[in-house]
N, C-alpha and C positions, 0 to 999 in steps of 0.2 A: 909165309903164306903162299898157297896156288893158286893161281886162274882157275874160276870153279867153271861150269859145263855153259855153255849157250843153249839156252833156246834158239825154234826157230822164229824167223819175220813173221810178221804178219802179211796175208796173202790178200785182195778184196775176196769179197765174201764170207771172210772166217767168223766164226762166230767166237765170242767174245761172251764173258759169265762176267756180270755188276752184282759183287757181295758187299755186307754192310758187316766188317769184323768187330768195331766198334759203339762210336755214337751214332744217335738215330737221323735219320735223313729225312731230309724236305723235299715233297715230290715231287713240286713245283722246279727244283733243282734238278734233278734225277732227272725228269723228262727232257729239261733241255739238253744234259749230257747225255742222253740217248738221244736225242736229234742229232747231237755231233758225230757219237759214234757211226750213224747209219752215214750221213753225210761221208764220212770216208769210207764208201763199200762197206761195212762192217756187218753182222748180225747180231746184234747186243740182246744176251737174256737177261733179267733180273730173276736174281736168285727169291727166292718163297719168302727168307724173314727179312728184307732189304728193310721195308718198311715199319717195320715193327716198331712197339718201344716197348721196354722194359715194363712190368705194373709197377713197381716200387723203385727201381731204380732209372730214372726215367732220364740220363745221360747216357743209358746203354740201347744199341738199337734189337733191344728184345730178348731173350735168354741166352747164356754165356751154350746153352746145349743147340740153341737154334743156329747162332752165328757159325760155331764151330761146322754145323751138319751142312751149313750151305756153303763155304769154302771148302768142305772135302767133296761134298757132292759134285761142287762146279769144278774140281782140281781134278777128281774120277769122272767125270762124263770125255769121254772119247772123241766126243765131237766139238769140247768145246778148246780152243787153240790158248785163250789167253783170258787170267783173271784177271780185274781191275776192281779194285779197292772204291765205295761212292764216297767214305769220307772216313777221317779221322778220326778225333776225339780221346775215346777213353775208350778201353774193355780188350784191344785184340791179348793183352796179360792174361785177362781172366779164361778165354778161351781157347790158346794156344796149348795147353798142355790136355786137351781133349782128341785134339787131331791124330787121326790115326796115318804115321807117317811110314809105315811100310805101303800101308796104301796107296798113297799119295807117290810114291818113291816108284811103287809096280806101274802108276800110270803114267809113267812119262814127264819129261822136263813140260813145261809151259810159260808164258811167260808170266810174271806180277808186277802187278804195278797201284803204287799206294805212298801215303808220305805220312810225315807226323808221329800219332801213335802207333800206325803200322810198322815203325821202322821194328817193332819184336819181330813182328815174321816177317821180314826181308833177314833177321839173324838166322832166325828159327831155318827157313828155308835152304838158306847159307849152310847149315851146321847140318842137316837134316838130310838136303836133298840136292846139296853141293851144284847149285845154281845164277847165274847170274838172274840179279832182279832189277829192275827199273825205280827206283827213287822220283818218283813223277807225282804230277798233279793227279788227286780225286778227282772220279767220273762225275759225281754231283758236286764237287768243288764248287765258290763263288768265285774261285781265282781261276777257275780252270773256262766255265761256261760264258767269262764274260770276258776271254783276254785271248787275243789272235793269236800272241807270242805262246802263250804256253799251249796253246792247242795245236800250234803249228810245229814244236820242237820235240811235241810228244809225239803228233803224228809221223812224222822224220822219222825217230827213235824206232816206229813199231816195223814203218814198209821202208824205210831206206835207211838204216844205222848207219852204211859206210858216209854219208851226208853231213854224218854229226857227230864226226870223231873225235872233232876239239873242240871245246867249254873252255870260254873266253871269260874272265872278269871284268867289272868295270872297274875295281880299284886295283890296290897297291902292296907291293910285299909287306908282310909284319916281318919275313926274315927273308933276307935274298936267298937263289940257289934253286937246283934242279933236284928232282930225287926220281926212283921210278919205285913204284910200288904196285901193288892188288889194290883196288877203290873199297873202302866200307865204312858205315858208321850211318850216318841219319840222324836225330832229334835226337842233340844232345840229354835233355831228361829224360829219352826214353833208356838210350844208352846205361843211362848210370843207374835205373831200376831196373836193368836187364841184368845187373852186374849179379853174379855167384849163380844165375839160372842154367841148365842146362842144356840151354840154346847160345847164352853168348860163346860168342867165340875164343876159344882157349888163349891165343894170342892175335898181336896186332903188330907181330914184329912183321918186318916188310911189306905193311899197309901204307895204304896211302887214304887217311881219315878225313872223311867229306864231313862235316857236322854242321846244322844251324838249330835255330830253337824261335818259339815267339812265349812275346809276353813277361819273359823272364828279365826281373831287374839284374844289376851288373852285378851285384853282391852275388846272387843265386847263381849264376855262371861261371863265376868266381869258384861258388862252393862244388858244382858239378865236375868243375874240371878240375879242381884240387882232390875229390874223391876219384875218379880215374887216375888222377895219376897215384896215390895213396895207396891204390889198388893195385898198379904194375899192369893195369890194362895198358897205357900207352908205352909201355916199354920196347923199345925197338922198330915203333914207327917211322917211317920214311919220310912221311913229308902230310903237309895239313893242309884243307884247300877249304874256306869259310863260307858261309852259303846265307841265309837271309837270315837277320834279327830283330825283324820286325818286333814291335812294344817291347822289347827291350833296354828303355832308357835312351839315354843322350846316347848318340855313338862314339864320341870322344871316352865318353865315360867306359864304354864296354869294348873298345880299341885298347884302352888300354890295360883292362883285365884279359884280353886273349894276350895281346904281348907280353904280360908276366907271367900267364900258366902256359904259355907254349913257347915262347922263347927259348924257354931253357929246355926246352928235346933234342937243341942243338939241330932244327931239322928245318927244309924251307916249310914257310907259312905262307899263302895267298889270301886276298881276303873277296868277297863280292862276287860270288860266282852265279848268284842269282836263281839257286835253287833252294827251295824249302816252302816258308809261310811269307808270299810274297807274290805281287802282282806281276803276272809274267812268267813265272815259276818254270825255269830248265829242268830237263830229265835228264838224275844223274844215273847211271849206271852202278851198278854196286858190284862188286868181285870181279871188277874185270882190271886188267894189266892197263897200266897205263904212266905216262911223264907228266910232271909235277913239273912247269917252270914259272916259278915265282915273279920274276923279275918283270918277264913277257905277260905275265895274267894270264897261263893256259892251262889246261887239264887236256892231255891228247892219249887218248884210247890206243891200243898196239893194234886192235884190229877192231872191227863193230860190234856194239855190246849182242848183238842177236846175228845166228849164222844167216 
C-alpha cells in the first residue's frame, strides 16, 4: 500500500458542508453540532436533504438520489473546505455508486469526516480519489455533541494534526511487536459487505487495520473476521490496532474471539484505542503511514493526517 494524498487543515473561518449519506438525523442533534462547529471559528452549511427521511424506507435519511446529490454537490462547491458526515446508520452502500467521481476527483482533495456505516466512502474515497480521510465522530453524533474528549480530539485532528500524531490505548497487546504500515479499515460489518465491490480495496498487504464494530455478539465477529480472512482481504497486513465494541457482549468473551481470528496473521495486535461506537470517540486517520507499537499501546502518524 501508499500514503494516499493529505488534504489541507482546517483554517477558522472555513466553511465546512454537514451531509446525511445515511440514516435520518434529529435536528435537535444537528443544531447543537452546528453550535459546536461554529464555536470553533467554523462556517457550517447543511446540505438540502440532511433532514429528510425516506417515505417507505424510513432508516434512510431520504432518497439514495438526494443523499448522493448533496455529498457531490458539497464535495463540488469550491468554497466549501471540509465535509463532515451528521450520522451513521444504514444507506451510504446504497448511494455510493451514484456519485460522479471524476467530478468529485476535478474538485480537489477535501477533507471527510464520518464513522460507522460511512466507513464505504472513507474506501470509496481511498480507491476513488486517493485521500487521506478522518474516521471521526458524526457532526449530530450523541457521542460527539455530549463529550469534551471527542470534540476536542477532532477538533486537534482538523486545525493542529501535528498535536495529535500518536493514539494512545488504554489496554494491552493481543500479540506483542511493532509493525509500520498505511492506517485503513473502520466498522468491521461495514468492511465485510464492502467485500468484492468496486471501491474496496484490492489489497491490505502493508496496512495497518484500525477496525471496531457495535452491537455485534462474539459469534458474529467471529463470523466477520473469518470471512475476511476466507477472502485473502487480510493477507499481508502489518499489524491490527482495536477500537471500541461497544454491545458486543462480555468482553472476555470477544477478547477472546479477536485473539483466535487475528492471532494467527502472525502480526502485532493492540486492543482499546478508543475510536469508533463509544463515549469519547478519537479520530483515527485512515491512509496515512504510520508505527504500530503494541506493547506501548501506540498508533504514531509519520507526519499529520492533514498538510
Amino acid at each position: 500500500m501508499k500514503p494516499l494524498d493529505r488534504p489541507s487543515r482546517l483554517a477558522p473561518g472555513a466553511r465546512v458542508a454537514v451531509v446525511a449519506p445515511s440514516g435520518p438525523v434529529a435536528e435537535e442533534r444537528l443544531q447543537a453540532g452546528l453550535d459546536i462547529l461554529r464555536g470553533w471559528d467554523l462556517d457550517p452549511v447543511v446540505a438540502s436533504h440532511v433532514l429528510d427521511v425516506h417515505g417507505e424506507l424510513r432508516y434512510l435519511a431520504g432518497s439514495d438520489a438526494d443523499r448522493a446529490a448533496d455529498l457531490q454537490g458539497a464535495w463540488c462547491d469550491p468554497s466549501v473546505a471540509a465535509v463532515l458526515c451528521a450520522r451513521g446508520g444504514y444507506g451510504a452502500q446504497r448511494m455510493v455508486d451514484l456519485l460522479d467521481w471524476e467530478a468529485m476527483r476535478a474538485a480537489g482533495p477535501k477533507v471527510f469526516v464520518g464513522f460507522s456505516d460511512v466507513t464505504v466512502l472513507h474506501q470509496a474515497i481511498a480507491t476513488r480519489l486517493g485521500l487521506v480521510t478522518l474516521y471521526g465522530p458524526a457532526a449530530a453524533g450523541v457521542d460527539f455533541v455530549k463529550n469534551a474528549r471527542a470534540q476536542e480530539h477532532l477538533q486537534a485532528t482538523l486545525f493542529a494534526p501535528e498535536t495529535v500524531r500518536t493514539i494512545a490505548s488504554s489496554g494491552a497487546a493481543l500479540v506483542p511487536g511493532r509493525a509500520r504500515g498505511i492506517t485503513l479499515g473502520g466498522c468491521l460489518s461495514m468492511l465485510t459487505s464492502d467485500l468484492g465491490t468496486p471501491h474496496a480495496p484490492a489489497t491490505a498487504r502493508g496496512g495497518l487495520l484500525v477496525i471496531e464494530d457495535v452491537g455485534e455478539p462474539a459469534y458474529r465477529v467471529d463470523r466477520m473476521l473469518t470471512q475476511l480472512l476466507r477472502a485473502g482481504r487480510l493477507d499481508g497486513v502489518a499489524g491490527v490496532a482495536l477500537g471500541s465494541w461497544a454491545g458486543c457482549g462480555p468482553y472476555d468473551d470477544l477478547r477472546a474471539v479477536l485473539a483466535d481470528r487475528l492471532g494467527g496473521l502472525g502480526v502485532p495486535v493492540a486492543e482499546e484505542f478508543g475510536f469508533g461506537h463509544c463515549e469519547g470517540a478519537l479520530t483515527m486517520p485512515l491512509g496515512a503511514p504510520a508505527e504500530l507499537d503494541a506493547e506501548a499501546g501506540t498508533l504514531t502518524l509519520d507526519e499529520p493526517a492533514l498538510r
